[in-house]
N, C-alpha and C positions, 0 to 999 in steps of 0.2 A: 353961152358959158354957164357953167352951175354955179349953183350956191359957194359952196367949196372948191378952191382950186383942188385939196384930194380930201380924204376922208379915210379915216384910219380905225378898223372897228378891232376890240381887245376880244376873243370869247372869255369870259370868265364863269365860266358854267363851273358846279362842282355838284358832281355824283355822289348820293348819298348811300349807293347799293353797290359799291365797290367796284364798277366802271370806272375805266379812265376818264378823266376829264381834265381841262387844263387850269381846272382850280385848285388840283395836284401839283401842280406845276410854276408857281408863285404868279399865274399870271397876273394877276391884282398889282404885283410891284411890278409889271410891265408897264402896264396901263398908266402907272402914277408918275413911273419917271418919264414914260412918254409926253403926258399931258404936264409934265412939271416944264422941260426940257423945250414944246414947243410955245408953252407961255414966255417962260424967257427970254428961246427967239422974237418974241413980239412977232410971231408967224400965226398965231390963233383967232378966230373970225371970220367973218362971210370975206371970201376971195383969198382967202389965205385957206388952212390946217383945220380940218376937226378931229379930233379926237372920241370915241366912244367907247363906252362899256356896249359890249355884247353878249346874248346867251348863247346856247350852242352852235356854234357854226359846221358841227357835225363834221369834222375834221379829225378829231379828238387823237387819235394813234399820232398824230405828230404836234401833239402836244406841249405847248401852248401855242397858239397860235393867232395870228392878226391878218386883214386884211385890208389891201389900200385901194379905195377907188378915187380916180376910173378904169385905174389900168385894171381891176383886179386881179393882182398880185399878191400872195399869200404867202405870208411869212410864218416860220417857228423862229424861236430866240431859247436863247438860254439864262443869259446876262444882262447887264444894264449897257454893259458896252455892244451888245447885237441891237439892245434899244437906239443908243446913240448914233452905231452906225443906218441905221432904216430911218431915226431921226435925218439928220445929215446928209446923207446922201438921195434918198429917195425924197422925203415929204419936201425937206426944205430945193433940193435940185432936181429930182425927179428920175433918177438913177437908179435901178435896180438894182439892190444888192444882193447879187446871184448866190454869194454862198449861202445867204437862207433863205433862199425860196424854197415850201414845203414843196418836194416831187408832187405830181398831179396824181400819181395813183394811191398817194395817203389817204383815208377817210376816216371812218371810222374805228 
């Protein structure tokens, strides 16, 4: 078993040379209601939820985006409520939430 039952990485990269990136994209307030959201649940800790800041996960064109391991499953969000639902249903039950998973041929 690992450390974390999943692991949830934020990119919050942000381009200084007018590339996209999803620091464009408020991901910062992803990140915060996420990690706010799985404190709450009392779901954060070794065998439980982690939560990270991440730098580029070179995704960027589908902008902002997050990744869950172990399934790695790659999410875009727009809202605090796309955060609640990937809270919810993925981290805390383990459910993919199909309407935002970034398509596989997004990248850069």
């Amino acid at each position: 078993m690992s450390y974390y039952q999943r692991h949830i990485f934020f990119c919050l990269n942000q381009r200084i040379n007018g590339e996209a990136s999803c620091g464009d994209h408020a991901a910062k307030d992803g990140f915060d209601h996420c990690k706010q959201r799985i404190a709450e649940a009392g779901a954060n800790g070794p065998g439980k939820v982690r939560v990270n800041k991440a730098g580029c996960l070179d995704r960027c064109a589908g902008g902002p985006v997050a990744v869950v391991y172990p399934e790695g499953t790659w999410y875009t969000f727009v809202d605090k409520t796309d955060i609640d639902e990937i809270v919810d249903r993925h981290l805390l039950k383990g459910e993919v939430v199909e309407r935002l998973v970034l398509p596989p041929d997004v990248g850069r």
